[in-house]
N, C-alpha and C positions, 0 to 999 in steps of 0.2 A: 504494500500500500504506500501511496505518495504522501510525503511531510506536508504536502499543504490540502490533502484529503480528509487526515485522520483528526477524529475528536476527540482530542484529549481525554483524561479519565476525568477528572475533573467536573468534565460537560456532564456526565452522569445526575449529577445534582441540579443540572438548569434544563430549562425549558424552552420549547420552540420558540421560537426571538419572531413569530407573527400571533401566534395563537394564546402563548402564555399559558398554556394551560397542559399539551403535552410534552412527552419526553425528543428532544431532537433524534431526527432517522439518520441521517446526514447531513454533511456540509458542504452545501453549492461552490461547486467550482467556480461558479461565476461571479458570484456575489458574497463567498466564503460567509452566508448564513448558514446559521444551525437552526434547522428545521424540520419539522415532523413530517411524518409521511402523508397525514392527510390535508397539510398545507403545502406540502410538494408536488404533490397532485394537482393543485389548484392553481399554483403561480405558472406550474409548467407549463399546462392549458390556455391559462388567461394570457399568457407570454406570446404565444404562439396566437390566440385569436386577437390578440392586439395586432401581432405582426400581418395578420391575413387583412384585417380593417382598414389599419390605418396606412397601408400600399394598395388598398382596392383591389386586391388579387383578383376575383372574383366581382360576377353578377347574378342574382339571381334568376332562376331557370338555365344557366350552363349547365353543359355535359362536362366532367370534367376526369379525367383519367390520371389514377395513381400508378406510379412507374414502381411495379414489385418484383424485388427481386425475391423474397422469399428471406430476406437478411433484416439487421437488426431498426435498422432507417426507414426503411419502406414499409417494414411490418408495425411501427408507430406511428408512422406517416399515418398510413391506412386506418388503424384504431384511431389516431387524435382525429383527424378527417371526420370519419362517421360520428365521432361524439360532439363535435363543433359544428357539425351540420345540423345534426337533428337539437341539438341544444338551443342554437344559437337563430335557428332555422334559414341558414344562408339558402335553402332554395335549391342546392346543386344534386344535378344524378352525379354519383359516383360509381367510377370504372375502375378495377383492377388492370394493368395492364403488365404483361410478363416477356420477357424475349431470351428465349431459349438458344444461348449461344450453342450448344453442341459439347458440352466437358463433361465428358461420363465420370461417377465417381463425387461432383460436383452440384454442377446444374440442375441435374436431372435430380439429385436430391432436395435442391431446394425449392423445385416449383412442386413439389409436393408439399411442402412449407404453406404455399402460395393458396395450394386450392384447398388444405384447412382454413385458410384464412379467407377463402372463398364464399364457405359454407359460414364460420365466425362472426364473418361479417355482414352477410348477407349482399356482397356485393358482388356485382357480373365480370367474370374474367373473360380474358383475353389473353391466347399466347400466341405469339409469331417466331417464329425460326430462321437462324441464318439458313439452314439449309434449303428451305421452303422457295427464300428470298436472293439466296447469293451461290446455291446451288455448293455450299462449302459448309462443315463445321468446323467449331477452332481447332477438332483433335484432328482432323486432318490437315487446317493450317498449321498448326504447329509442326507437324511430320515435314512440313517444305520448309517452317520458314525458321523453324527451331524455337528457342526461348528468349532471344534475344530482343526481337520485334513485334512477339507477336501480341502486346499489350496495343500498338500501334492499329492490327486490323482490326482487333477487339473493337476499342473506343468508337472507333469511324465505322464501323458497320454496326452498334448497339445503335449511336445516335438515330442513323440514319432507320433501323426497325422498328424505335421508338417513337418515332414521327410516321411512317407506313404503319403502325398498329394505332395508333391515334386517329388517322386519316378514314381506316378501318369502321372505328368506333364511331366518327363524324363527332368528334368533343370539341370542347371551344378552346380549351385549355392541360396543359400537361403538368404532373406536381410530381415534382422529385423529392427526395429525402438526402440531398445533400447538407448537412450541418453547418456550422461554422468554424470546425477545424476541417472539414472538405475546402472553403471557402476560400480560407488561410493558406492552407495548400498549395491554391491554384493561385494566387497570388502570390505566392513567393517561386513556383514555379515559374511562372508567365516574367517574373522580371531575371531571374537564375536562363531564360531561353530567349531575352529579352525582345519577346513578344508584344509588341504595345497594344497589334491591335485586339487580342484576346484580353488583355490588361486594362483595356479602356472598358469593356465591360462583363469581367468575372465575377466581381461585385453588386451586379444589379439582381435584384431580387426578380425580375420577372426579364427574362431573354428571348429572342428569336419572334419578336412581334414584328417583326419586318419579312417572318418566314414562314412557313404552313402552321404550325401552331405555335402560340405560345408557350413557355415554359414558367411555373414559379416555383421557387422555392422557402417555403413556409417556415423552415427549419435554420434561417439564412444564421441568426444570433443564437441558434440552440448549442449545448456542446456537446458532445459526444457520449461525454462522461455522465451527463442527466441521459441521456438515452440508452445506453447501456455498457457498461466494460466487459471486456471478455479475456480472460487469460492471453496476455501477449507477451512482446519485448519491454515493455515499459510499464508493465502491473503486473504481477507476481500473485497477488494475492486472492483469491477466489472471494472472500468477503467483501471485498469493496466492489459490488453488484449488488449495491444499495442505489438505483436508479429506475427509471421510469420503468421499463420492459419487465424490468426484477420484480416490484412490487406489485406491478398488475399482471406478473405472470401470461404472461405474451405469450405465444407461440411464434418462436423466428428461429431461424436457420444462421447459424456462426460460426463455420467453418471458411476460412478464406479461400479464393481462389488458388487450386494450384498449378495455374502457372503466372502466377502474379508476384512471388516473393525478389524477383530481379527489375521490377518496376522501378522508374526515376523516380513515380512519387513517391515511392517508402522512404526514401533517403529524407526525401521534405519534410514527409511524418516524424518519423523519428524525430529531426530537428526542432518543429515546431511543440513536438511534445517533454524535450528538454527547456523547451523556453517558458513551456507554461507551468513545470516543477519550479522555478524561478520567479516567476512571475503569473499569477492565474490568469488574466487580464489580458496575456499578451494575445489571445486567439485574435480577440474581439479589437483589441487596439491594430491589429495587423490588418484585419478586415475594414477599421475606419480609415486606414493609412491608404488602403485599396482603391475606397470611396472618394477621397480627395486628390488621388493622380488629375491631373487635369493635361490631356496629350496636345501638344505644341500645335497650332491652327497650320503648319508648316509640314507636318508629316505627314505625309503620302496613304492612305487608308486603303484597304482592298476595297473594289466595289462588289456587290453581291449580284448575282445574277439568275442564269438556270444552269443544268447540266445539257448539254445537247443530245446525250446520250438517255440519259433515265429522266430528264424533267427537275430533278432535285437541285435544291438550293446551294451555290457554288459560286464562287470569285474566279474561277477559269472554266475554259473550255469543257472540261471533264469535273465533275467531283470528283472528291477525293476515292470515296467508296468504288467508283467507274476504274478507277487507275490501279490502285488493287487488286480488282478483279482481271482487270486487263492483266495485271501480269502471274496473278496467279493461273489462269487459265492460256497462258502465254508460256509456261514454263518458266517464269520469270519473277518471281515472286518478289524481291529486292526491286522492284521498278517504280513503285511509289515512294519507296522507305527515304527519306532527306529529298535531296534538292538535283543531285547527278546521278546517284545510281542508276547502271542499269541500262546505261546510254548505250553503252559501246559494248553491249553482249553479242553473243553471234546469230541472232534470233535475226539481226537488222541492223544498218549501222543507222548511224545519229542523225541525218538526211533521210532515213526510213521514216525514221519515228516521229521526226519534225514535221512532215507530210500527215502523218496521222494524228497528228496532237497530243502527242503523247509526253513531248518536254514542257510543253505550256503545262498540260495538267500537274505532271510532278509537281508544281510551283504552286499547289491550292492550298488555301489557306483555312478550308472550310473544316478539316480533318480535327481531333480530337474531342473527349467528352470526358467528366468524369464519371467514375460506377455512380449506377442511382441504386 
């Protein structure tokens, strides 16, 4: 357990610092109160339905589709969702939505996760498949492209499934379960790859309103740590799952990806979650430092466009997803990954592929996503 988690013995003798009346459950990472669990309960919620309000996330009578992976984010996503709906009576259908990348051993365990949460919830699933969709699963991409990249076709073909299962649905709106140390993440990433035009808005709570659906994220100021801990690098300790999922006894799926442990963002993780053993504060301060970039009126922006090839949304000639697949079904799988690969393979020389568009597309900028 982390020194700035644990409650002293001491706190034994005092009381929830909202209620006054019970014994503290834990102590907010956020706000390093000590507070009961059925006052934990209530700030979490009302934190979260303040967050949906006062961004207008939502209108009433939208469709509105939750991105489930069967894991710990999306399966509170989904519970807070249906409890702040019918409470608060925002008005909205809600959707399950799932996309079964293809990792046996994995996946396929955890949308079983999903369609308890199905029944649970009472709410209407939807699953879509790489293979259905991109005629590949990841265990096969991985066989070509190894473990090096293959976090790469991951991201760029989940986003683009979870926009074609949304389209599916015909919803107004897409709600992910990324947090605020996700958030944190992608912003220390985006300036570590120095990224601006992703960095101009990683930080915005609602994205891709210029694109087939919108996206929000509800959970933008939540942490991690209120949503649930699971035995990792960084917590040791099995009792400190004194958090939202723990106490209402959730049903979610917590096993990680595995072929995800050579991913660039763990390295971010990790670091971000030494900063906040130092500091609690700093998820949230890193996400406000996000907020206030403000990108020079001088710097060149990608423009968004379509794909020529599938219709999807794209700042080159090709999406990113199109250029992928082009070389994975090319023998070529290295043909999207950076910026020149893959030019001067013997498939075709670099005058081939110029002709076909296939160096402009390398250069899109529309590629990555984080897990929802």
């Amino acid at each position: 357990m982390e020194e700035g988690n644990k409650i002293p013995k001491s706190a034994s003798s005092r009381l929830c610092c909202r209620c006054n009346e019970r014994k503290p459950a834990l102590k907010r990472p956020k706000t390093l109160e000590q507070i009961c669990r059925k006052c934990f309960y209530e700030v979490f919620e009302e934190e979260i339905h303040q967050v949906i309000v006062g961004n207008q996330l939502f209108k009433a009578g939208e469709r509105v589709a939750i991105g489930a992976s069967g894991g710990k984010d999306s399966t509170v996503l989904a519970y807070v969702m249906s409890e702040l709906n019918r409470r608060h009576n925002y008005g909205l259908d809600l959707f399950l939505l799932s996309v079964d990348e293809g990792i046996t051993g994995y996946r396929d365990d955890s949308l079983e996760t999903v369609k308890r949460n199905e029944v649970q919830y009472g709410l209407p699933l939807k699953i879509v498949s790489y293979k259905e969709l991109y005629g590949w699963t990841m265990d096969e991409i991985v066989k070509v492209i190894g473990l090096k990249n293959n976090c790469t076709f991951c991201g760029v073909f989940r986003r683009q499934a979870l926009d074609r299962g949304a389209a599916y649905l015909k919803v107004d709106k897409l709600v992910t379960g990324h947090n605020a140390d996700d958030i944190a993440e992608t912003v220390l990433l985006n300036i570590l790859r120095g990224d601006v035009a992703r960095l101009s808005r990683c930080t915005s709570i609602t994205t891709g309103e210029d694109g087939p659906i919108p996206r929000c994220k509800p959970f933008k100021y939540t942490y991690e740590k209120e949503i649930v801990i699971y035995p990792c690098s960084y917590c040791k300790n099995l009792n400190q799952n004194h958090t939202y999922a723990y106490f209402k006894k959730l049903d979610y799926f917590s096993t990680e990806c595995i072929y995800s442990p050579n991913a660039y963002r763990g390295f971010a993780r990790e670091f971000i979650k030494d900063l906040e053993r130092i500091r609690p504060r700093a998820i949230v301060d890193i996400i406000k430092s996000g907020e206030n970039f403000r990108i020079s009126t001088s710097t060149k922006m990608p423009e968004q466009g379509t794909c020529e090839r599938c219709g999807y949304i794209s700042s080159q000639k090709w999406c990113k997803a199109c250029v992928l697949l082009e070389g994975l079904n090319r023998g070529l799988p290295k043909l999207g990954i950076g910026r020149s690969r893959g030019l001067e393979n013997g498939n075709g020389n670099r005058k081939d592929m110029e002709q076909n568009g296939d160096v402009r597309s390398i250069e899109s900028k529309q590629c990555g996503s984080l897990d929802f």
